[in-house]
N, C-alpha and C positions, 0 to 999 in steps of 0.2 A: 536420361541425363547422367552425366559422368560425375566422379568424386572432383574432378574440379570445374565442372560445370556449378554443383550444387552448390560450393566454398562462393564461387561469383555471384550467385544469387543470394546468396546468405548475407556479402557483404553488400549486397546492392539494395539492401532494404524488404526484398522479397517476402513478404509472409511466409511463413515458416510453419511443419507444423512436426510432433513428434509423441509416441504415443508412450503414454507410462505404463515403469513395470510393473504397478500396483495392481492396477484393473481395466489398463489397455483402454484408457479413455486418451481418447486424440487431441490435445493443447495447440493452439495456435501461440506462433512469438514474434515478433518482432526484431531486427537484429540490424544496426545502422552504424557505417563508419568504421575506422581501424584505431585499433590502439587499446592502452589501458581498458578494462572493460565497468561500465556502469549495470548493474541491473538495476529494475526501475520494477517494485512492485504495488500494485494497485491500489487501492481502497475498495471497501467493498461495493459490489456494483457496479464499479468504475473496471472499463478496460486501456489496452495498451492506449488508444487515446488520448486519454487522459494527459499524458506529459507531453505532448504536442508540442509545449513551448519548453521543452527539460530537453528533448531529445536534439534538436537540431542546433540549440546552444551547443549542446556538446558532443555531437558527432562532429561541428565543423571545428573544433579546437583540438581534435585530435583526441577522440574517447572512442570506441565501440559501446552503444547504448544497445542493451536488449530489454524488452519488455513482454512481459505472458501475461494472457489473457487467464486468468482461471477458470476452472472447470463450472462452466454453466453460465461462463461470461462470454462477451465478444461473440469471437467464432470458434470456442472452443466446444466440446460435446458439452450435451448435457445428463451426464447419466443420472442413475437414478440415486445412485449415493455418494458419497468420498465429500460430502461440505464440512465436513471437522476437520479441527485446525493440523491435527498429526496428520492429515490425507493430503492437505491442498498445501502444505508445506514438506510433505515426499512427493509431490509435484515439480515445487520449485525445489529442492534438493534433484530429482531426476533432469530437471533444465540445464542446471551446472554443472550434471554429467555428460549428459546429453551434447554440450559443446566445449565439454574440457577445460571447464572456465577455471582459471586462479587469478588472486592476486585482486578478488574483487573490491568494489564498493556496491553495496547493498542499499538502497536507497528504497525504504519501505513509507508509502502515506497509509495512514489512517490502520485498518485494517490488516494493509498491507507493514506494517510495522510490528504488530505482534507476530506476522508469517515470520517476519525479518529475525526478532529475539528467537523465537522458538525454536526456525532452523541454527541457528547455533548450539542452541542447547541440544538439541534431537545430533546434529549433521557437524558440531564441530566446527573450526574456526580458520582450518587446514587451507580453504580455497577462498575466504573470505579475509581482506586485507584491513577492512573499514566499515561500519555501519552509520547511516544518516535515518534518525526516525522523525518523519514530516508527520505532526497533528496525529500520533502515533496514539491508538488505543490503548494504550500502556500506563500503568502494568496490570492494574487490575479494577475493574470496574463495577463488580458488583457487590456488595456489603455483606460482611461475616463479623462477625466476634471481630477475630484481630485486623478486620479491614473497615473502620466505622467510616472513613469518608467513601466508603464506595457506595451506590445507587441498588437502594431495595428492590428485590424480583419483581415487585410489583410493577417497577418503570417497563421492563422487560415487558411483563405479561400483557400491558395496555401497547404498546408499541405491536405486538405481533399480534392482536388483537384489531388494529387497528389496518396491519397491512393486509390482510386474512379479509378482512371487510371490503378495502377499496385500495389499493395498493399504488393504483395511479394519484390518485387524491395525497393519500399519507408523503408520497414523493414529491408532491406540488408543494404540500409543507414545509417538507423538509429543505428545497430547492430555495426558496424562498429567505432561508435563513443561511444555507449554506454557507454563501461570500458575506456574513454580515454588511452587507449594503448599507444598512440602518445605520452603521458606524462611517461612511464616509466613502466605502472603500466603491469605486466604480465599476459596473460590468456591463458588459450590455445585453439587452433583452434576448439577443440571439446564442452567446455566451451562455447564459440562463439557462435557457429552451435545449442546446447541444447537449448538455450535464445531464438535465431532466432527463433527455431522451438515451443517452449511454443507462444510465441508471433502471430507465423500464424496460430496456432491453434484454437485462439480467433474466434468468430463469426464475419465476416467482419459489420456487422450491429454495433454490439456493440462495436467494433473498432471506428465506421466513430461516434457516437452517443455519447460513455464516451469520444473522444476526444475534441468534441464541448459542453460537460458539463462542461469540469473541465475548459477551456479558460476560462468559460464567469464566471465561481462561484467567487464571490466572498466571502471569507472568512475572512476580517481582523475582523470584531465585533463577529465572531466565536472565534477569536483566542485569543483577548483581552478577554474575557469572563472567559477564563479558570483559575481555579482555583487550580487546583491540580498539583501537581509535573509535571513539561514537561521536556524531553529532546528533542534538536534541533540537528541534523547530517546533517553534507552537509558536500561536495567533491568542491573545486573550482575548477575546470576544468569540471564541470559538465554541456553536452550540453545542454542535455532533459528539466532539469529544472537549464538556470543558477542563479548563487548563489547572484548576485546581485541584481534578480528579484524577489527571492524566500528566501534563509535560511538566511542569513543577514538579509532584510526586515522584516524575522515572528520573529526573535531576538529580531530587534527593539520595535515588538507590545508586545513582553513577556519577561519584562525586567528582570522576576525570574526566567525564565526559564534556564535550564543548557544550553550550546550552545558549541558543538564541528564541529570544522569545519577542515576539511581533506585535506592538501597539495597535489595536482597531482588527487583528488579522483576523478570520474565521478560519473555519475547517478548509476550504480551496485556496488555500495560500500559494497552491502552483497555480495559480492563474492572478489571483488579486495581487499578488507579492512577489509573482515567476523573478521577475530583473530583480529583486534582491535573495529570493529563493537562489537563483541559479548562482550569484554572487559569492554568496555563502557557500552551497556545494560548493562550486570550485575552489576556494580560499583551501575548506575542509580536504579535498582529495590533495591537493598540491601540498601540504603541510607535511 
């Protein structure tokens, strides 16, 4: 395949894949449409997938969407180590080398929003234009002295305890509350089942290992730090990450940041809320 065979393929939506300089584990990416570039990063357990309803909003409006799979997601390898948050965020720092990307927007869910803060802090702000945190982990979740609304290890210990035991089950829990349903919000049973199953697909290692990264990260001098345009999304009825602990709190540390906050949302706000999710990105990028 020639250098501008691959350029065709790359823009034609082709699975993509590309190996890091850390430890030469092989990532797969996703890469759709011309123009301004979106990156789109995951939640954990969640792959490119996931924005299914993000990405062809905005590839046909004239975006280039890329989205990576993390290491021990999707189809990317599964080695045996690199699930801390400095490893899978010189990942996604290697991606935006890897295709020479400037002038982005970052668009982190869950998970994928602490990668989001922390590449800035680690990688700088040089090739990054904008950041959007969807149902963002942020900034810091676990309880210390100076962090009293954050959730005692204990939450932790029972959590990895619980996946360690039956992994498919704890998921069927979790699944179950994901789209806060119970509030209103519509999905259908097959909706449901797709998440579930993106979700068991994950390597149970990198499961038990991003879960116990992102508790203990602390992020609030990440988030204070940033300088460039933010948008802030959270859903208040959101379990996974609630919004007292998380999208309120990262408000408070970024008082320029745009801040929309979702009546009835839960943590899949890209699927329960996508038409006004998408709505809002674009207001945000176009601004």
């Amino acid at each position: 395949m020639t250098e501008g065979d691959t350029e065709n393929s790359v823009r034609q939506g082709i699975p993509m894949f590309f190996t890091t300089p850390t430890d030469g584990t092989r990532l797969a990416y996703e890469d759709y449409g011309t123009g301004p570039a979106i990156v789109f990063v995951a939640g954990a357990m969640l792959n490119t997938d996931m924005w299914e309803y993000q990405i062809p909003f905005f590839a046909e409006r004239g975006y280039r969407c890329i989205a990576l799979d993390r290491r021990g997601h999707g189809r990317s390898d599964r080695p045996r180590g690199g699930y801390d948050l400095d490893t899978t965020v010189a990942d996604l720092a290697a991606l935006l080398e890897h295709l020479d990307l400037t002038e982005v927007t970052l668009v982190g869910h869950s998970t994928g929003g602490v990668e989001a803060a922390r590449y800035l802090a680690r990688h700088g702000e040089s090739r990054v234009a904008r950041v959007a945190f969807v149902s963002a982990m942020l900034p810091f979740l676990e309880f210390t002295d100076d962090n009293p609304g954050g959730a005692p290890v204990a939450v932790l210990e029972d959590m990895l305890r619980r996946i360690r035991a039956d992994r498919p089950k704890w998921l069927a829990r979790q699944s179950q509350l994901y789209f806060a349903e119970q509030w209103g919000n519509e999905v259908s049973p097959e909706q449901s089942d797709l998440t579930y199953r993106q979700c068991l697909s994950t390597a149970p290692w990198a499961t038990l290992k991003i879960q116990e990264a992102v508790f203990h990260a602390d992020s609030r001098e990440a988030v204070r730090a940033i300088t460039i345009p933010a948008l802030i999304v959270h859903g208040d009825a959101d379990f996974s990450a609630p919004i007292d602990m998380t999208g309120r709190r990262t408000a408070e540390l970024m008082p320029s940041a745009t801040y929309r906050e979702y009546p009835a949302g839960g943590h899949g706000l890209y699927v329960t809320h996508a038409e006004q999710l998408n709505a809002d990105l674009l207001e945000f990028i176009k601004a």
